[in-house]
Backbone bond lengths (Angstrom), bond angles and torsions (degrees), N, CA, C in turn:
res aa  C-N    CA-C-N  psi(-1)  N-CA   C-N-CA  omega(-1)  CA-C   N-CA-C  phi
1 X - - - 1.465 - - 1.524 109.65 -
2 X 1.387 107.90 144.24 1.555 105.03 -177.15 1.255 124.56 -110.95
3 X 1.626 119.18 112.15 1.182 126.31 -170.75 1.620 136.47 -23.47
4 X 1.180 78.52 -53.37 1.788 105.21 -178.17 1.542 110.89 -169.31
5 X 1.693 104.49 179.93 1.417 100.06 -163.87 1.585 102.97 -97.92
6 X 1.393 106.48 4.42 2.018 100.51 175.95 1.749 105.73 -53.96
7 X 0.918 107.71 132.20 1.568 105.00 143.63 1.572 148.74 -40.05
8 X 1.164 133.43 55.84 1.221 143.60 -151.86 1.604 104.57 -55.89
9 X 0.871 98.00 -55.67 1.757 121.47 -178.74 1.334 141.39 -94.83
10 X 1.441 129.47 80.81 1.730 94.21 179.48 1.571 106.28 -110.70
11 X 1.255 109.57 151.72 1.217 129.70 -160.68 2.440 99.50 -102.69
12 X 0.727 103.19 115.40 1.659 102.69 170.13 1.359 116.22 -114.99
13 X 1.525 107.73 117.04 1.409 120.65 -155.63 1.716 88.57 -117.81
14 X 1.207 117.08 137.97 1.444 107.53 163.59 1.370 117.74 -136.77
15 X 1.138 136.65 139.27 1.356 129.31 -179.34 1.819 105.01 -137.17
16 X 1.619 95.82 165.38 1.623 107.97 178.14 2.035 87.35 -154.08
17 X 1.392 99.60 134.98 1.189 116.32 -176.14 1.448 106.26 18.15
18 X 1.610 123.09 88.55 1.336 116.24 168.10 1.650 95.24 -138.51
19 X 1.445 114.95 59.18 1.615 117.08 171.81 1.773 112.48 -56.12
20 X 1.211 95.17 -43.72 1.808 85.23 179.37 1.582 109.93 -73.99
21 X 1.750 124.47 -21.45 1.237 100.87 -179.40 1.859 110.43 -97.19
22 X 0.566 99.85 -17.71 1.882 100.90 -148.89 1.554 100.61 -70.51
23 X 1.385 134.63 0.41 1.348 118.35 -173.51 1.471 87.22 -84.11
24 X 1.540 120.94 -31.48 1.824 123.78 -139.43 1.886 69.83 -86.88
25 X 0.965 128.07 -34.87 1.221 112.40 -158.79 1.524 123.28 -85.93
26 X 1.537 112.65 -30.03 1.292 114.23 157.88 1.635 112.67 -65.95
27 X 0.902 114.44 -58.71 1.346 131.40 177.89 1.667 96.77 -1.97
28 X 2.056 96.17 -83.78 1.585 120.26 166.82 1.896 114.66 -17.70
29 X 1.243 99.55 -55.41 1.694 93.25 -173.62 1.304 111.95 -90.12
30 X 1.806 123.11 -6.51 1.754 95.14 -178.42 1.755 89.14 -84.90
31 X 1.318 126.85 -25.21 1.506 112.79 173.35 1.607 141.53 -70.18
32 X 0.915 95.08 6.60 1.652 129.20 157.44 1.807 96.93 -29.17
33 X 1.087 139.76 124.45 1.312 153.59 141.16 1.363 124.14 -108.38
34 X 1.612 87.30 89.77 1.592 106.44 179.93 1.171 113.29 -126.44
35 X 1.515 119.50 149.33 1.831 123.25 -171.22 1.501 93.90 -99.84
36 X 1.299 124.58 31.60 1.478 111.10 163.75 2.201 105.91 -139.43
37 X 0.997 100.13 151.83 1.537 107.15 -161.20 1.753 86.26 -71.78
38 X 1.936 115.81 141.83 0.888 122.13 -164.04 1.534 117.58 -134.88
39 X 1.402 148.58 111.56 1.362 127.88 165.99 1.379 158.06 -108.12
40 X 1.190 137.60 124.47 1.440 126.62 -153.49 1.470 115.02 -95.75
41 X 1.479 108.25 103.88 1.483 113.16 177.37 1.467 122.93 -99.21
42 X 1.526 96.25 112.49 1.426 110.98 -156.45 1.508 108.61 -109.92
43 X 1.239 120.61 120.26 1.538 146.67 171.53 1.485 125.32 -92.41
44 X 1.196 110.13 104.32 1.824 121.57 -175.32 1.736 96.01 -107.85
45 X 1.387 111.89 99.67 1.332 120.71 163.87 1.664 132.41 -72.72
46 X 1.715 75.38 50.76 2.014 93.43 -173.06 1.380 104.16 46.08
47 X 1.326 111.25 82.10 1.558 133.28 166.73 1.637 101.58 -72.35
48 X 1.745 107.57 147.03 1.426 105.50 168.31 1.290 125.44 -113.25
49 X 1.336 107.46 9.06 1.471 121.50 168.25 1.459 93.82 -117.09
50 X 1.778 108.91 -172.17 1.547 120.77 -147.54 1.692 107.94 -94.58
51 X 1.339 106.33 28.93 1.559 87.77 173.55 1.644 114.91 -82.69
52 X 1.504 116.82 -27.60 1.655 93.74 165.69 1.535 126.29 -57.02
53 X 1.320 112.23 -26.89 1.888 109.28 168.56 1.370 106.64 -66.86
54 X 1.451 125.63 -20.69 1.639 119.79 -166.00 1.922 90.31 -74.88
55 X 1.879 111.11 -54.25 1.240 126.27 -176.19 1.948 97.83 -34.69
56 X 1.471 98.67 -78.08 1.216 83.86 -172.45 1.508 137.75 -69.95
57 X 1.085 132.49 28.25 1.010 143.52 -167.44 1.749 105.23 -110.73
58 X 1.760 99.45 -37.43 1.729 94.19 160.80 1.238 111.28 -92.85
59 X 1.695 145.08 -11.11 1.192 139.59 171.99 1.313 97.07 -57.55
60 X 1.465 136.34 -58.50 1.526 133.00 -149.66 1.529 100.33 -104.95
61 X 1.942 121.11 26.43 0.951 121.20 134.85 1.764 126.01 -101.52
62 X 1.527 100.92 -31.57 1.558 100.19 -178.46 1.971 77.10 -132.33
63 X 1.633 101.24 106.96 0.841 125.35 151.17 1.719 144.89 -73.16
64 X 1.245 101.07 -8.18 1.823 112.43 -168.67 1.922 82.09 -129.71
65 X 1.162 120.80 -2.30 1.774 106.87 -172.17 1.543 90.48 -94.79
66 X 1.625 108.61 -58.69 1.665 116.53 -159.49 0.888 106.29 -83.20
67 X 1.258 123.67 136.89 1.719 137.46 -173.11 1.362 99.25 -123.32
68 X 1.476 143.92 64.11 1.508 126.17 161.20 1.095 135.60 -75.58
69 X 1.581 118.61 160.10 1.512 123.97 174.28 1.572 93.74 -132.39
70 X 1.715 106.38 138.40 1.088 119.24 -159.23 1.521 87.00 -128.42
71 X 1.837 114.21 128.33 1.005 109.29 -173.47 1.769 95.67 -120.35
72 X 1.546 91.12 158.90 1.836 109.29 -172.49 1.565 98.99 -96.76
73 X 1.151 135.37 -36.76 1.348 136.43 -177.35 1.649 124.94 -122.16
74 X 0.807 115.17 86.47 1.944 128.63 -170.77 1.798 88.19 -17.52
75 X 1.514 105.49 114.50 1.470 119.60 165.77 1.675 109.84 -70.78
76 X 1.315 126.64 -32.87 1.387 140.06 -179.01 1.496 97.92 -60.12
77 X 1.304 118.79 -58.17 1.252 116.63 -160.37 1.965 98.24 -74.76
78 X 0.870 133.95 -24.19 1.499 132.65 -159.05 2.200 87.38 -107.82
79 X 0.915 106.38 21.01 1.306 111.15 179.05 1.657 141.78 51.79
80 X 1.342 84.13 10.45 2.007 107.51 -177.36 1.650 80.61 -65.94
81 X 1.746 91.28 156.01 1.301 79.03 -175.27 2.339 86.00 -128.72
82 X 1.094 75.71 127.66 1.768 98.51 -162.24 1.698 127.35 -51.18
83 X 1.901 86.93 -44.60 1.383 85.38 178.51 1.563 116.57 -71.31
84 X 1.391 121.40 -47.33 1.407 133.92 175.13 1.102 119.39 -84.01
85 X 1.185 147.43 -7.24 1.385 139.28 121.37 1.511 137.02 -73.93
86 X 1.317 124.92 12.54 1.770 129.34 -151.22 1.175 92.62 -139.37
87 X 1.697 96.90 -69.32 1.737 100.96 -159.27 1.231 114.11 -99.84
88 X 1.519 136.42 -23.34 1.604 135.82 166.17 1.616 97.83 -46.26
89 X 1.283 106.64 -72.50 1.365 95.31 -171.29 1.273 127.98 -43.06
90 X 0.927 117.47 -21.97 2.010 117.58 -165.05 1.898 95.09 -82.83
91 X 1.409 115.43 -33.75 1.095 102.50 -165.64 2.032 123.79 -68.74
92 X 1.160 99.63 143.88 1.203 104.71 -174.38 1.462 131.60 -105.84
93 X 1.973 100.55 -10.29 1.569 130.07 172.40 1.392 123.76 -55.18
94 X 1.096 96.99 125.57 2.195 85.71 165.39 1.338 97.62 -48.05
95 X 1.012 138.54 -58.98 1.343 146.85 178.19 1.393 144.89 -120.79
96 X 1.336 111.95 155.68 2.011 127.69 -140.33 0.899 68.44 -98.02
97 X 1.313 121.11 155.10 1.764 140.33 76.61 1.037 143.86 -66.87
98 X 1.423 138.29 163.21 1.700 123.63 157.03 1.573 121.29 -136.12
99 X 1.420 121.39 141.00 1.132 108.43 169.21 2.037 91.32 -149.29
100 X 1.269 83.30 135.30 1.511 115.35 172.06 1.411 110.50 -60.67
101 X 1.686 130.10 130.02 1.336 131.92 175.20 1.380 108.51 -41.84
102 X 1.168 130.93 -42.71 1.704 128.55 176.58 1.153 134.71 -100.65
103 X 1.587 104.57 3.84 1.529 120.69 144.38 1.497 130.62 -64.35
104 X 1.537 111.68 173.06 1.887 85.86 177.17 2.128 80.49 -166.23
105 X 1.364 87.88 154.84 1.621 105.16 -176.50 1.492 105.15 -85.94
106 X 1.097 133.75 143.58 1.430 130.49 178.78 1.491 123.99 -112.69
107 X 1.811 113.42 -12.16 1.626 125.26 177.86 1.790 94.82 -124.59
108 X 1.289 92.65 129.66 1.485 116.45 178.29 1.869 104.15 -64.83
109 X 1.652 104.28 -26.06 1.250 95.35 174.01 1.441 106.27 -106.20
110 X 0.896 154.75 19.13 1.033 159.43 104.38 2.069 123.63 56.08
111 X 1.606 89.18 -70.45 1.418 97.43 -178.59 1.978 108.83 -110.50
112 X 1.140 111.21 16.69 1.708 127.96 173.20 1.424 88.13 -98.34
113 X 1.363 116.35 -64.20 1.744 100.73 -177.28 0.746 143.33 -56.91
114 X 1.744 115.94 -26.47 1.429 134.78 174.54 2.097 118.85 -77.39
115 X 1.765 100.09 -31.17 0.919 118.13 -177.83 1.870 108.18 -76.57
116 X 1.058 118.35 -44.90 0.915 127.17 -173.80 1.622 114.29 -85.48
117 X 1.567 121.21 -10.50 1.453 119.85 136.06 1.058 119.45 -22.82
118 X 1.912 107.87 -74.27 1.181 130.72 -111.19 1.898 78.77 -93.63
119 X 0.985 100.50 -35.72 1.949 108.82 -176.76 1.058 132.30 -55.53
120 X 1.583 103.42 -32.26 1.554 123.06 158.95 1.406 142.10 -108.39
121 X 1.712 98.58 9.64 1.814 102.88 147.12 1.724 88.67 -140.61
122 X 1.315 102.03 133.41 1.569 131.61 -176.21 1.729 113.70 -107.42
123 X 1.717 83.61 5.05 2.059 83.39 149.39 1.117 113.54 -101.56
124 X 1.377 128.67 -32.17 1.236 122.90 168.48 1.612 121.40 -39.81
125 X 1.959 97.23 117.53 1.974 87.99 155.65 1.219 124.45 -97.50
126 X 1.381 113.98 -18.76 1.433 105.11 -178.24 1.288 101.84 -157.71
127 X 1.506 128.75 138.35 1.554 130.83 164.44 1.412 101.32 -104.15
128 X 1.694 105.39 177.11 1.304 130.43 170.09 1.485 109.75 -168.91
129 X 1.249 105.43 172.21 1.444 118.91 -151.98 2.029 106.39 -120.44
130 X 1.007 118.72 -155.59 1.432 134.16 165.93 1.472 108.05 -105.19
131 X 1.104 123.61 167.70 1.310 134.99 -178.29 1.614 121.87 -179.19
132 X 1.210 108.45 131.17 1.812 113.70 175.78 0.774 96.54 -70.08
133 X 1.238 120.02 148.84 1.643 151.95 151.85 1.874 102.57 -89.03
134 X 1.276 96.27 141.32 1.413 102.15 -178.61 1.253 106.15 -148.72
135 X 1.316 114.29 130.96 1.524 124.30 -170.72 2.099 97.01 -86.64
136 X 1.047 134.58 138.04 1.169 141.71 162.08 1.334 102.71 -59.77
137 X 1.169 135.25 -88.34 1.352 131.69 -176.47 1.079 124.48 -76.84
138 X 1.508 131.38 38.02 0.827 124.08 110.63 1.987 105.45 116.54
139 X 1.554 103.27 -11.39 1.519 127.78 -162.69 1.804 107.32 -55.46
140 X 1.615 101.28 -36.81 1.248 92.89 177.65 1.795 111.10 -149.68
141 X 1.251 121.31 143.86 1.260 98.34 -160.05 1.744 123.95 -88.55
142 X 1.633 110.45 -166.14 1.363 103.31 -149.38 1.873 94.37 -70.11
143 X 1.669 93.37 153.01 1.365 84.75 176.94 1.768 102.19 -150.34
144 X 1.178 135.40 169.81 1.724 132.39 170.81 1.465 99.08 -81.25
145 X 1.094 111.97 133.25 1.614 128.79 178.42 1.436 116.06 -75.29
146 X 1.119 130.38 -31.65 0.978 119.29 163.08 1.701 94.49 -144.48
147 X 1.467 118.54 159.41 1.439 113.38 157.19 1.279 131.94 -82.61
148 X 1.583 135.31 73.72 0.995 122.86 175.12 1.762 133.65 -46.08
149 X 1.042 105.27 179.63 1.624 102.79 165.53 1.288 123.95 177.10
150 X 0.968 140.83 113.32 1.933 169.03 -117.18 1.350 74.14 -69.74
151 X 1.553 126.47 89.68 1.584 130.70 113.87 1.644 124.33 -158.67
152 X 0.653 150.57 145.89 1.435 148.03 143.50 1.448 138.90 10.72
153 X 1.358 104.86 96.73 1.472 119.84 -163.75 1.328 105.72 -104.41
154 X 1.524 119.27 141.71 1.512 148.24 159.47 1.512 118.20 -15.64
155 X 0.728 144.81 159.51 1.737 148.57 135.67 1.721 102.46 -54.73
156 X 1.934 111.37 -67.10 1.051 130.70 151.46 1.514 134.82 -8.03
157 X 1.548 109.25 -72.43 1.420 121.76 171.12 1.724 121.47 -59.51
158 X 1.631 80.24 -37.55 2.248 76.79 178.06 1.142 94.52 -82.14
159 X 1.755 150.20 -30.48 1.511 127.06 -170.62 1.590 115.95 -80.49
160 X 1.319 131.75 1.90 1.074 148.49 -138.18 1.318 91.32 -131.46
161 X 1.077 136.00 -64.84 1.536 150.56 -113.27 1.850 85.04 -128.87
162 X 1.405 111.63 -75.35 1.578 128.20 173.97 2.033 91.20 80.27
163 X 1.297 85.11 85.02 1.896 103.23 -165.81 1.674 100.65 -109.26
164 X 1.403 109.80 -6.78 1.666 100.49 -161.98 1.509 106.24 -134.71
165 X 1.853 82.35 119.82 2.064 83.16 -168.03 1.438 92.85 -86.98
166 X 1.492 130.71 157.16 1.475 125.44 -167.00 1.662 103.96 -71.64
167 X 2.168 122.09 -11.26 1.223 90.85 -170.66 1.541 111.00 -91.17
168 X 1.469 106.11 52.73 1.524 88.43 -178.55 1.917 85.83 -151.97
169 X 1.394 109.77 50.84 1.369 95.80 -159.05 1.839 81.00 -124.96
170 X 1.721 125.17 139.92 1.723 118.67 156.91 1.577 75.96 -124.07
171 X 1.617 94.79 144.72 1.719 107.63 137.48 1.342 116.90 -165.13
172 X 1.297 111.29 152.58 1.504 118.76 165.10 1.284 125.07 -15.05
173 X 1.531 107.36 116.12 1.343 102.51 -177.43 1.637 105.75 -81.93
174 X 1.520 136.59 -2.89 1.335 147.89 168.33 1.603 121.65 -51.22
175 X 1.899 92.80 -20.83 1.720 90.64 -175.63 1.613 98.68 -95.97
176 X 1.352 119.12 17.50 1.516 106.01 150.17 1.565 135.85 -111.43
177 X 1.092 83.97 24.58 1.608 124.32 158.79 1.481 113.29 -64.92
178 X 1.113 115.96 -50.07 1.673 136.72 -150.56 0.965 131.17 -60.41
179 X 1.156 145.68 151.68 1.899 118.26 -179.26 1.552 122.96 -75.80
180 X 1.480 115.34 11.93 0.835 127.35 164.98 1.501 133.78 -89.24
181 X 1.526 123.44 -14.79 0.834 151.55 -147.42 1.374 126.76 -73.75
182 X 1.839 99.78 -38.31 1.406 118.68 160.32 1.659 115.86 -55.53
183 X 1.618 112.15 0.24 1.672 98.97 166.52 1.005 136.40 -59.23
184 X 1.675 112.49 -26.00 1.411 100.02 -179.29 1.597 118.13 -87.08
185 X 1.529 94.11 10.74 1.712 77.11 172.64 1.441 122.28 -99.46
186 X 1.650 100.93 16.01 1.648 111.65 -173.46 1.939 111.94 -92.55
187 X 1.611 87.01 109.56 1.304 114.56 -162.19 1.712 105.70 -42.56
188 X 1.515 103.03 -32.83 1.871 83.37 -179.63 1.478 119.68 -80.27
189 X 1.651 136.75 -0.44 1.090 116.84 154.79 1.527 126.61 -103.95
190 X 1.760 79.65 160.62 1.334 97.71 -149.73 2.055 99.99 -114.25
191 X 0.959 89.83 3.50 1.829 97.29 168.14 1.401 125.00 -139.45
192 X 1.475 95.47 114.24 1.208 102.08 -155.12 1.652 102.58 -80.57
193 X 1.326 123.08 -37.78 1.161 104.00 -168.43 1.880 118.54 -69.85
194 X 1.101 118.43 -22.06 1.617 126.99 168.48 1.541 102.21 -67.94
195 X 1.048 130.75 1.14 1.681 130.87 173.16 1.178 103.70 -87.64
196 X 1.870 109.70 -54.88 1.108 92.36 -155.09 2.020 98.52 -90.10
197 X 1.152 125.04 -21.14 0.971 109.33 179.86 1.960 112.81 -64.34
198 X 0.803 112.50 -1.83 1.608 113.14 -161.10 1.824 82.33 -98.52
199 X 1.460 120.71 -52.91 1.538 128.13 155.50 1.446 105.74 -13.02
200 X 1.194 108.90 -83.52 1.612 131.96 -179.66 1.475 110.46 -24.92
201 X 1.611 109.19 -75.46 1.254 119.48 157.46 1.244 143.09 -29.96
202 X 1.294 114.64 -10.03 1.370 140.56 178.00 1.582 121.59 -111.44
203 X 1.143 104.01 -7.92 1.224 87.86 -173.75 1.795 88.35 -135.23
204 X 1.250 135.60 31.00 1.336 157.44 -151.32 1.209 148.60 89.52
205 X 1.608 126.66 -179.37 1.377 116.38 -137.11 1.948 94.70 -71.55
206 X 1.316 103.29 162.03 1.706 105.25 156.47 1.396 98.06 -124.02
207 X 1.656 91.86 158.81 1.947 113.82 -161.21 1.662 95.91 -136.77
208 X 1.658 104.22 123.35 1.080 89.09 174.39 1.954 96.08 -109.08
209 X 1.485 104.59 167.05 1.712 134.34 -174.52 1.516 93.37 -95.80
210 X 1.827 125.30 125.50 1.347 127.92 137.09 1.775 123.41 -39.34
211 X 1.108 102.22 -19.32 1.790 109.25 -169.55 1.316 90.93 -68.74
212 X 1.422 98.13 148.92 1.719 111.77 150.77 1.390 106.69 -111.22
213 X 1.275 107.68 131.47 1.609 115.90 -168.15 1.327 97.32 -137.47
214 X 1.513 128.38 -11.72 1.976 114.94 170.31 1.348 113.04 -142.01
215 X 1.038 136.27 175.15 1.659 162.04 178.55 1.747 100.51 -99.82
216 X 1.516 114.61 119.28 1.373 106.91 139.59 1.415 107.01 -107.84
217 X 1.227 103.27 137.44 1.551 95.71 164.90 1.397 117.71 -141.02
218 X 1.561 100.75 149.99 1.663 129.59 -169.09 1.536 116.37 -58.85
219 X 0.992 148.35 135.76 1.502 139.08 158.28 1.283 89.59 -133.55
220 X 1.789 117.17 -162.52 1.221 146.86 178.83 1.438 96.62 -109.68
221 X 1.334 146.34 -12.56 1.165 143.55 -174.82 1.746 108.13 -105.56
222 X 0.883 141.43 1.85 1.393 164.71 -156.48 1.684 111.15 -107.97
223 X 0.962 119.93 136.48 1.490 129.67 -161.37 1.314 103.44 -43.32
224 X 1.474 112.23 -65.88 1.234 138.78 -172.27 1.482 110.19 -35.21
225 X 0.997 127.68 -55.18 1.680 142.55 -168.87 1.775 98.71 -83.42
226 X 1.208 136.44 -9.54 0.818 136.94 -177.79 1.675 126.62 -87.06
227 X 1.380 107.07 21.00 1.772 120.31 -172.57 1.611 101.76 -72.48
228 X 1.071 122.34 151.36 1.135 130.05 -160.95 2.219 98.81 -170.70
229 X 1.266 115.19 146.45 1.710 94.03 -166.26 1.350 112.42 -77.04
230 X 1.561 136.27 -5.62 1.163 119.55 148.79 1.565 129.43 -39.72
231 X 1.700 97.15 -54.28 1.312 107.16 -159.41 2.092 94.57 -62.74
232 X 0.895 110.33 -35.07 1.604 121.32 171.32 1.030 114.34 -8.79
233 X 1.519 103.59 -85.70 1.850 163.09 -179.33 1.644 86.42 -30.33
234 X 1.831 106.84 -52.42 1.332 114.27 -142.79 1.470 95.92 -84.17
235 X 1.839 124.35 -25.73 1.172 132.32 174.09 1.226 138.10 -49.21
236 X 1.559 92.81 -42.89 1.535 124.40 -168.10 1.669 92.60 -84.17
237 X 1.055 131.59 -25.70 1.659 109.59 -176.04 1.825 98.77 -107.17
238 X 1.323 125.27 -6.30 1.339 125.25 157.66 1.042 112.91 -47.79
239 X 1.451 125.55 -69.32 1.809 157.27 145.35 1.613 89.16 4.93
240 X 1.466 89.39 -82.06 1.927 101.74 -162.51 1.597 120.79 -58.81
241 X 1.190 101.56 -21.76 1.632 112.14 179.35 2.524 110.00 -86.01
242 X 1.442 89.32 -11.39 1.504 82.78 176.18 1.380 120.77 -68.58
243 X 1.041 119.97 -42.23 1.170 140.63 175.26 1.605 126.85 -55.34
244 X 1.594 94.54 -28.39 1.174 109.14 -170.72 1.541 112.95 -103.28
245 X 1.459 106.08 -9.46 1.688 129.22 178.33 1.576 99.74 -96.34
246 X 1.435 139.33 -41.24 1.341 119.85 -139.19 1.775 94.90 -149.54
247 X 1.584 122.69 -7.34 1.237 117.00 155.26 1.401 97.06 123.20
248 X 1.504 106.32 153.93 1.065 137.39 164.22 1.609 127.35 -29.38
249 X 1.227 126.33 -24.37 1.603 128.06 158.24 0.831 104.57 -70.89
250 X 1.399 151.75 -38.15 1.542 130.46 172.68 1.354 108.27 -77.35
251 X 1.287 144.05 18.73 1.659 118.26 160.93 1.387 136.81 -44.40
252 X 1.550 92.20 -50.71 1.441 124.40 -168.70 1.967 91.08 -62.11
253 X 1.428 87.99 -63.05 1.786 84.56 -165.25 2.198 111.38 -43.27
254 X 1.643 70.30 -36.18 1.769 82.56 -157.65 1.658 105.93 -30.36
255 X 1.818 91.43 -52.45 1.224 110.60 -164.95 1.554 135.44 -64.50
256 X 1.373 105.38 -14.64 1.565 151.42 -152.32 1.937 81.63 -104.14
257 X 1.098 121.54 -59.39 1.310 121.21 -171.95 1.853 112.07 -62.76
258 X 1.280 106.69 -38.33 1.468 121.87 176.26 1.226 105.63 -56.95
259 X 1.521 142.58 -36.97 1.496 130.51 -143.34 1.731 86.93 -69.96
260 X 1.654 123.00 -58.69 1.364 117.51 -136.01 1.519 96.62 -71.27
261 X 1.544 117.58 -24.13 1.718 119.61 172.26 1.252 122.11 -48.69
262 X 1.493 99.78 -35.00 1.665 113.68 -160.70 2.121 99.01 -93.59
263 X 0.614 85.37 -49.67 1.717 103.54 174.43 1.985 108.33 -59.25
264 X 1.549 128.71 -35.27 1.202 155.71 175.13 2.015 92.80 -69.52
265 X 1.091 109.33 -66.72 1.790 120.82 178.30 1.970 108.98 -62.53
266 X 1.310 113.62 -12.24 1.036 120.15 -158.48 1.572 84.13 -86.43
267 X 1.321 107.01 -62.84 1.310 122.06 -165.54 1.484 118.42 -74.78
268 X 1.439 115.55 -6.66 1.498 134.52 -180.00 1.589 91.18 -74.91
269 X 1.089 94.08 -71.38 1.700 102.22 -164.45 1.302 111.15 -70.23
270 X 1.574 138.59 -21.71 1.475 126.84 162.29 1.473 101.69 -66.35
271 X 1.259 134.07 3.39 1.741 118.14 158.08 0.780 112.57 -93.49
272 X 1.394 134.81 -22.57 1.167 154.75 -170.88 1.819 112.59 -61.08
273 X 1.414 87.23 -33.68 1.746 123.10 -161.48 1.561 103.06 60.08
274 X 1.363 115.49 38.53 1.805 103.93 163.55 1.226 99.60 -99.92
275 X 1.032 121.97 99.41 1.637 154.67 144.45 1.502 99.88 -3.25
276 X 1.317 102.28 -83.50 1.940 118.48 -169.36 1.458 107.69 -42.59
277 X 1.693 98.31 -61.24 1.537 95.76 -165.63 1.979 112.13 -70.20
278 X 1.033 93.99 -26.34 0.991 101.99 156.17 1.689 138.79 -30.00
279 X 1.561 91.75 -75.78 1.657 104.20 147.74 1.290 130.73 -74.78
280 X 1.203 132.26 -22.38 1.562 142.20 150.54 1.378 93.67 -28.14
281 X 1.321 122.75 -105.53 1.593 143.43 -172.55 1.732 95.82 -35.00
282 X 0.772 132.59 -49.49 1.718 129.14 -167.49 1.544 105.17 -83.56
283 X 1.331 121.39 -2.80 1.469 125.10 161.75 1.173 128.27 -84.94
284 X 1.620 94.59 -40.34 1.517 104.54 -161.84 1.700 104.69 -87.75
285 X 1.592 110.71 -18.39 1.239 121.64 162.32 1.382 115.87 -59.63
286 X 1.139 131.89 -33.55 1.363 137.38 -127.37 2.253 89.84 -119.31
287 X 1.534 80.31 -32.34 1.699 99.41 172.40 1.920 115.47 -51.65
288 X 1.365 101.24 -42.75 1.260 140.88 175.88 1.517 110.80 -44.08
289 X 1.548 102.38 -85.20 1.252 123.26 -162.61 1.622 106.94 -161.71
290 X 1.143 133.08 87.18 1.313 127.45 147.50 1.648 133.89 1.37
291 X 1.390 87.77 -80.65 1.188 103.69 177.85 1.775 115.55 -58.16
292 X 1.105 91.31 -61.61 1.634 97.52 178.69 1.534 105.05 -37.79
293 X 1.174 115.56 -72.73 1.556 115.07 170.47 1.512 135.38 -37.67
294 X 1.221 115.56 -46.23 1.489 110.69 146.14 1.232 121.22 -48.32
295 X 1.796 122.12 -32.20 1.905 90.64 -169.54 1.584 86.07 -99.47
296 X 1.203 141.92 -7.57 1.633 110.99 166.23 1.127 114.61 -76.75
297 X 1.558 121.26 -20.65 1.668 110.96 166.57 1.507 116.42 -46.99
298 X 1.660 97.85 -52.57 1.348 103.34 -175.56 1.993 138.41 -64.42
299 X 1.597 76.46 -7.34 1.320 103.52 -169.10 1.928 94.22 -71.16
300 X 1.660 86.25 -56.75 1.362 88.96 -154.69 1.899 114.62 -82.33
301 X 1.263 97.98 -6.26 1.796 111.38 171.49 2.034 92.11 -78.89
302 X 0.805 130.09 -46.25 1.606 135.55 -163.77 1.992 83.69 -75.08
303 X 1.068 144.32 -92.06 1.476 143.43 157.68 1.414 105.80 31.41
304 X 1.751 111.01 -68.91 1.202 128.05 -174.12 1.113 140.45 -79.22
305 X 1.713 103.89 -5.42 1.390 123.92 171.03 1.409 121.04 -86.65
C-alpha cells in the first residue's frame, strides 16, 4: 500500500544498445513492492538497435512509474556526462537508486529493505547489498562479486577494493547537497560511480547488506570491457585527482591503483616497439611500488602462456 503520493524513490536506469537485456531489467523494477511511491528514470542514449521500442513498450504500460528521455544523438559520445548532468537532476526522491540497462534486480523487496535501513539509522548515506556477477557468455560461471556482510564499510575500502556494483547501491539524495558535490563536474573523472560513492562517504557512514538482491552482468558491450589506451591516460589522472577531491587517506590507495595502468601502457608500447615510452611508464610505475610492478608484470607474462 502506498503511503502517500511524495516520491520516496527514484530509481536511474540507463542504457545504450542493451535490446537483449533491458526488458529483464525493467521488468525487475516495475515489480518492486514497496509501501512508498517510487520512480524510474529511464535514459536511452539514442540506441541503434530496438531497446527504445522495448523502453516504450513498458512506458505505455506503466505510465506514471517510467519516466524516459529518449535521446537523438549519443550524449556519451559528445562527452556530456549523463548520470550527473541528465539523471541527478530529474530525480525527485529522498532517495537514489541505480540499475544499469543490462543489469537486473533479483528481490521484489529489494528497495523497501534498503529504504527502510536507510530510515532508521540517519547516519547512514548509502547502503548496498551482495550481488552475482554473471558472465553473458557464459566463460565463467555465476558467482557473488564480492562477499559482503551486514556492517560498515570505508570510503577507503570501496576505492581500493571497488566492491560495489551500482545495481545494488540506495542513497540519499541530500549528499548532493554537500560541499562536495561540485565533484562531478570535475572534468578529469571518468567514474562516476567511485565519485559518488566516495561523496557518500563523506558526508556519512555506508552499510553494506549480506543479501543478494541484483545481477551485474559482464558482456563485451559493457563499460568495463571497453579500455582502450586513451581511456588509460584518462584513468591514471581520475586516480590522481581522488585524492585531491576527497583527502589525503586516499593517496596511498590512489597510487596503488595506478601501478597496473602504468605497467598495461608499458606493455602497449613495447609492441608498439617505442622503447622510451615504454620505459617512461615502467619507471614511473616502478617509482610507485616495485613490488607491485613486478607481480602485474608477472601477472600479465603468466596471461600469455
Amino acid at each position: 500500500m502506498i503511503e502517500n503520493d511524495i516520491v520516496m524513490v527514484s530509481v536511474i536506469c540507463q542504457t545504450y544498445n542493451h535490446e537483449k537485456y533491458i526488458a529483464e531489467c525493467l521488468q525487475s523494477l516495475v515489480a518492486q513492492k514497496i509501501n512508498y511511491r517510487y520512480e524510474i528514470l529511464v535514459h536511452d542514449d539514442a540506441s541503434t538497435d530496438k531497446t527504445a521500442d522495448i523502453i516504450r513498450q513498458f512506458e505505455k504500460e506503466y505510465p506514471t512509474l517510467i519516466k524516459p528521455i529518449y535521446q537523438r544523438e549519443n550524449q556519451w559520445s559528445l562527452g556530456n556526462k549523463v548520470f550527473s548532468g541528465i539523471q541527478l537532476p530529474r530525480c525527485t526522491g529522498k532517495y537514489i537508486a541505480i540499475c544499469e540497462g543490462d543489469d537486473y534486480w533479483t528481490d521484489p523487496l529489494k528497495l523497501q529493505k534498503q529504504v527502510d535501513l536507510l530510515e532508521r539509522h540517519i547516519e547512514y548515506s548509502m547502503c548496498f547489498h551482495n550481488v552475482i556477477e554473471h558472465w553473458a557468455d557464459g566463460q565463467k560461471e555465476d558467482c557473488c562479486f564480492f562477499n559482503i556482510v551486514d556492517r560498515e564499510y570505508s570510503g577507503l575500502e570501496i576505492y581500493r577494493n571497488w566492491i560495489v556494483p551500482t545495481a545494488s547501491v540506495v542513497f540519499r539524495k541530500s549528499i548532493l547537497e554537500s560541499g562536495r558535490s561540485d565533484c562531478f563536474l570535475n572534468p578529469h573523472f571518468i567514474y562516476g560511480d567511485i565519485v559518488l560513492f566516495l561523496l557518500a562517504a563523506s558526508c556519512g557512514k555506508i552499510v553494506g547488506m549480506k543479501e543478494v538482491m541484483s545481477v551485474y552482468r559482464r558482456h563485451e558491450g559493457g563499460m568495463v570491457f571497453a579500455y582502450n589506451v586513451n581511456r588509460i591516460i584518462r584513468s591514471l589522472e581520475h586516480h590522481k585527482q581522488v585524492p585531491l577531491v576527497f583527502g589525503k587517506q586516499y593517496k596511498t590507495a590512489s597510487k596503488e591503483l595506478r601501478v597496473p595502468l602504468l605497467v598495461s601502457l608499458s606493455f602497449y608500447y613495447l609492441k608498439k616497439n617505442n622503447y622510451f615510452l615504454m620505459m617512461k611508464y615502467l619507471i614511473l610505475s616502478s617509482g610507485i611500488s616495485i613490488k607491485r610492478t613486478f607481480f602485474c608484470i608477472s601477472e600479465k607474462i603468466m596471461r600469455k602462456i
